[in-house]
N, C-alpha and C positions, 0 to 999 in steps of 0.2 A: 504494500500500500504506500502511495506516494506524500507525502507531508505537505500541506498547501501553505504556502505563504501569504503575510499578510498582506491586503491590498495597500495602494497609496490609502487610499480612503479613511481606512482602518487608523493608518497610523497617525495621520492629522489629526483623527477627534481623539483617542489616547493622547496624544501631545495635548489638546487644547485641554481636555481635564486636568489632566498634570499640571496644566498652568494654572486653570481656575481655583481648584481645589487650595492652590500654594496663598494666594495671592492675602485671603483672610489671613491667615499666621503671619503673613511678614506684616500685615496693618496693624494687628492685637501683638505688639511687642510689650515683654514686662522688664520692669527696670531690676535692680538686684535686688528689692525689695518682697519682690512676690506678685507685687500688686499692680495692676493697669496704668502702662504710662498716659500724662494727662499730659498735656500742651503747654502748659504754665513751664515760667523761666525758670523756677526751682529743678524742676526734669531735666531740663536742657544744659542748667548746668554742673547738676549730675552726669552727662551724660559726657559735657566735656571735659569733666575731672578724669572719667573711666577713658574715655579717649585718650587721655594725655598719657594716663596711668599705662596704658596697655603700649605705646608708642617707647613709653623708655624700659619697661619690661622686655621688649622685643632688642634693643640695644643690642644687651649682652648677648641674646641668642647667637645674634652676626658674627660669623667667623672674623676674630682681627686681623689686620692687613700688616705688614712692615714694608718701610722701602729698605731694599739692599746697596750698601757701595762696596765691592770688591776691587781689590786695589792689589795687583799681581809684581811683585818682584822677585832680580833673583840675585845670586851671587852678595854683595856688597849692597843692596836696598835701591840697584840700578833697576829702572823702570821695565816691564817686556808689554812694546807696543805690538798690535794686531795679534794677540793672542786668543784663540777661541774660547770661549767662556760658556759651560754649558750649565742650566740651571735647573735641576727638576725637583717637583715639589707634588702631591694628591691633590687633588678637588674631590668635596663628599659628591654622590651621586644623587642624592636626594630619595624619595622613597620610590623601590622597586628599581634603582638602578646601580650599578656598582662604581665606583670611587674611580677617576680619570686621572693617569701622568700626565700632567702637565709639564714640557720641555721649550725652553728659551735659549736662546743661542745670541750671543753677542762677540763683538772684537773689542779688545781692550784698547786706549789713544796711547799716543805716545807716552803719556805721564802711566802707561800701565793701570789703567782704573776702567773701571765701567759702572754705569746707574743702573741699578735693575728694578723695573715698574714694580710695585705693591706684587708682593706675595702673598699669601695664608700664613698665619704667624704657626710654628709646628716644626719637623724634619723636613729640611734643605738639601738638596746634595748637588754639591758645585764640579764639575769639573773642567779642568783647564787641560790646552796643550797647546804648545807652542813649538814652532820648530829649532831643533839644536837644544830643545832641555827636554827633563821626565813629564811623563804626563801625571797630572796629579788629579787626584777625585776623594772628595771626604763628603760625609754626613755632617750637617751643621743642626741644631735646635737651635731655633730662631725665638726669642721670645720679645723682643721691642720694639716699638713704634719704627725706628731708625735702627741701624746696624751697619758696622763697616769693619768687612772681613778680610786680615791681610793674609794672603799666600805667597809663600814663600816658594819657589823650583826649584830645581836641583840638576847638576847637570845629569848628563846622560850616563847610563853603566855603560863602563868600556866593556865591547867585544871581541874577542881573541879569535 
Protein backbone atom coordinates (compact mmCIF):
# COMPACT_ATOMS: atom_id res chain seq x y z
CA UNK A 1 0.00 0.00 0.00
CA UNK A 2 1.38 3.32 -1.18
CA UNK A 3 1.41 6.33 1.71
CA UNK A 4 -0.25 9.43 0.36
CA UNK A 5 1.16 12.62 0.84
CA UNK A 6 -0.17 15.63 2.09
CA UNK A 7 -1.63 18.04 -0.29
CA UNK A 8 -0.46 21.87 -0.68
CA UNK A 9 -3.82 22.50 0.63
CA UNK A 10 -3.44 20.40 3.73
CA UNK A 11 -0.46 22.11 4.64
CA UNK A 12 -1.40 25.96 4.47
CA UNK A 13 -4.56 25.40 6.83
CA UNK A 14 -2.15 23.28 9.42
CA UNK A 15 0.28 26.36 9.09
CA UNK A 16 -2.50 28.85 9.53
CA UNK A 17 -3.75 27.02 12.91
CA UNK A 18 -0.38 26.81 14.12
CA UNK A 19 -0.34 30.45 13.68
CA UNK A 20 -3.76 31.39 15.20
CA UNK A 21 -3.67 29.20 17.99
CA UNK A 22 0.14 30.96 18.94
CA UNK A 23 -1.00 34.26 18.55
CA UNK A 24 -3.21 34.46 22.01
CA UNK A 25 -0.20 33.24 24.25
CA UNK A 26 2.22 35.72 22.92
CA UNK A 27 -0.64 38.65 23.63
CA UNK A 28 -1.44 37.03 27.55
CA UNK A 29 2.31 37.58 28.56
CA UNK A 30 2.96 37.27 32.55
CA UNK A 31 5.49 39.34 34.17
CA UNK A 32 7.73 37.24 36.96
CA UNK A 33 5.02 37.93 39.15
CA UNK A 34 2.58 35.23 38.02
CA UNK A 35 0.12 37.78 37.30
CA UNK A 36 -1.21 39.41 33.83
CA UNK A 37 0.94 42.14 32.42
CA UNK A 38 -1.02 45.54 32.51
CA UNK A 39 0.11 48.58 30.37
CA UNK A 40 0.85 50.94 33.14
CA UNK A 41 4.61 52.37 33.38
CA UNK A 42 5.27 50.39 36.41
CA UNK A 43 5.26 46.91 33.99
CA UNK A 44 7.32 48.57 31.57
CA UNK A 45 9.80 49.38 33.77
CA UNK A 46 9.97 46.04 35.03
CA UNK A 47 10.39 44.87 32.09
CA UNK A 48 13.27 47.06 31.24
CA UNK A 49 15.15 46.32 34.55
CA UNK A 50 14.75 42.36 33.39
CA UNK A 51 15.83 43.41 29.98
CA UNK A 52 18.86 45.09 31.02
CA UNK A 53 19.24 42.35 33.65
CA UNK A 54 19.24 39.51 31.11
CA UNK A 55 21.61 41.80 28.54
CA UNK A 56 24.80 41.68 31.14
CA UNK A 57 23.85 38.00 32.28
CA UNK A 58 24.57 37.15 28.79
CA UNK A 59 28.11 39.02 28.91
CA UNK A 60 29.86 36.51 30.58
CA UNK A 61 28.35 33.62 28.53
CA UNK A 62 30.48 35.25 25.21
CA UNK A 63 33.46 33.46 24.65
CA UNK A 64 36.54 36.30 25.59
CA UNK A 65 38.55 37.40 22.67
CA UNK A 66 42.55 38.56 23.20
CA UNK A 67 44.59 40.31 20.50
CA UNK A 68 47.95 38.51 19.97
CA UNK A 69 51.48 40.26 19.06
CA UNK A 70 54.10 37.75 18.31
CA UNK A 71 57.33 39.18 17.90
CA UNK A 72 59.99 36.21 16.26
CA UNK A 73 63.75 36.53 16.87
CA UNK A 74 66.65 34.67 16.60
CA UNK A 75 70.38 34.26 17.55
CA UNK A 76 71.21 37.69 19.59
CA UNK A 77 67.38 39.28 19.69
CA UNK A 78 68.17 40.05 15.67
CA UNK A 79 64.76 40.53 14.04
CA UNK A 80 63.42 37.39 11.31
CA UNK A 81 61.49 39.35 8.73
CA UNK A 82 58.96 37.38 6.25
CA UNK A 83 58.67 34.52 8.49
CA UNK A 84 55.58 32.39 8.30
CA UNK A 85 53.51 32.44 11.23
CA UNK A 86 50.88 29.80 11.75
CA UNK A 87 48.12 30.38 14.23
CA UNK A 88 45.54 27.67 15.34
CA UNK A 89 43.03 27.85 17.84
CA UNK A 90 38.98 25.75 18.22
CA UNK A 91 35.79 27.47 17.65
CA UNK A 92 32.70 25.77 19.86
CA UNK A 93 30.22 24.34 17.35
CA UNK A 94 27.32 25.21 18.93
CA UNK A 95 24.43 22.70 19.45
CA UNK A 96 24.55 19.59 17.24
CA UNK A 97 27.75 20.56 15.63
CA UNK A 98 31.27 19.76 16.55
CA UNK A 99 34.07 22.25 17.42
CA UNK A 100 36.18 23.88 14.03
CA UNK A 101 40.35 24.57 13.74
CA UNK A 102 40.57 27.59 13.18
CA UNK A 103 44.07 28.35 11.20
CA UNK A 104 45.68 31.97 10.39
CA UNK A 105 48.60 32.23 8.41
CA UNK A 106 50.73 35.51 8.41
CA UNK A 107 54.59 36.99 7.41
CA UNK A 108 56.39 38.58 10.03
CA UNK A 109 57.81 42.63 8.90
CA UNK A 110 61.03 43.28 9.04
CA UNK A 111 61.08 44.30 12.97
CA UNK A 112 60.03 40.26 13.12
CA UNK A 113 56.57 40.98 14.74
CA UNK A 114 53.00 40.22 13.55
CA UNK A 115 49.31 41.56 14.96
CA UNK A 116 47.04 38.76 15.06
CA UNK A 117 43.18 39.75 14.86
CA UNK A 118 41.06 38.73 18.34
CA UNK A 119 41.22 35.14 19.12
CA UNK A 120 39.15 32.92 21.72
CA UNK A 121 40.98 33.42 24.92
CA UNK A 122 41.94 29.38 25.68
CA UNK A 123 44.87 26.98 24.00
CA UNK A 124 46.81 28.61 21.11
CA UNK A 125 49.39 26.94 19.02
CA UNK A 126 51.69 29.15 17.17
CA UNK A 127 53.82 27.81 14.69
CA UNK A 128 56.73 29.54 12.87
CA UNK A 129 59.25 28.75 10.01
CA UNK A 130 61.49 30.56 8.44
CA UNK A 131 64.17 29.74 6.18
CA UNK A 132 67.87 28.86 7.38
CA UNK A 133 66.42 28.30 11.07
CA UNK A 134 64.33 25.25 13.02
CA UNK A 135 60.80 25.39 12.64
CA UNK A 136 59.34 25.89 15.97
CA UNK A 137 55.48 25.08 17.09
CA UNK A 138 54.37 25.36 20.93
CA UNK A 139 50.86 25.39 22.75
CA UNK A 140 50.34 28.71 24.30
CA UNK A 141 47.18 29.25 27.03
CA UNK A 142 46.14 32.48 26.23
CA UNK A 143 44.39 34.17 29.18
CA UNK A 144 44.27 38.24 28.52
CA UNK A 145 42.65 40.86 26.87
CA UNK A 146 46.30 41.61 25.19
CA UNK A 147 49.30 39.26 24.94
CA UNK A 148 52.65 39.60 23.27
CA UNK A 149 54.59 36.25 22.62
CA UNK A 150 58.24 36.27 22.16
CA UNK A 151 59.84 33.39 20.08
CA UNK A 152 62.97 32.62 20.03
CA UNK A 153 64.64 30.13 16.80
CA UNK A 154 67.37 28.25 16.67
CA UNK A 155 69.55 27.46 14.19
CA UNK A 156 69.25 24.47 12.05
CA UNK A 157 70.61 20.77 13.37
CA UNK A 158 73.64 20.12 11.29
CA UNK A 159 73.43 17.03 8.99
CA UNK A 160 76.23 14.77 8.22
Amino acid sequence: MKAQRPNRASFVIISLAICLLSVPVALTQNDNSGQPNTSDQSSTAKQDQSNSADKTEQKPSESATTKLRIVVTAGEDKPIGNASVYVRFNTPGGFLRHEKQVEMNFKTNQDGSVKVPEVPQGKVLIQVIAKGWHTYGKWYDVEKDEETIAIKLEPPPHWY
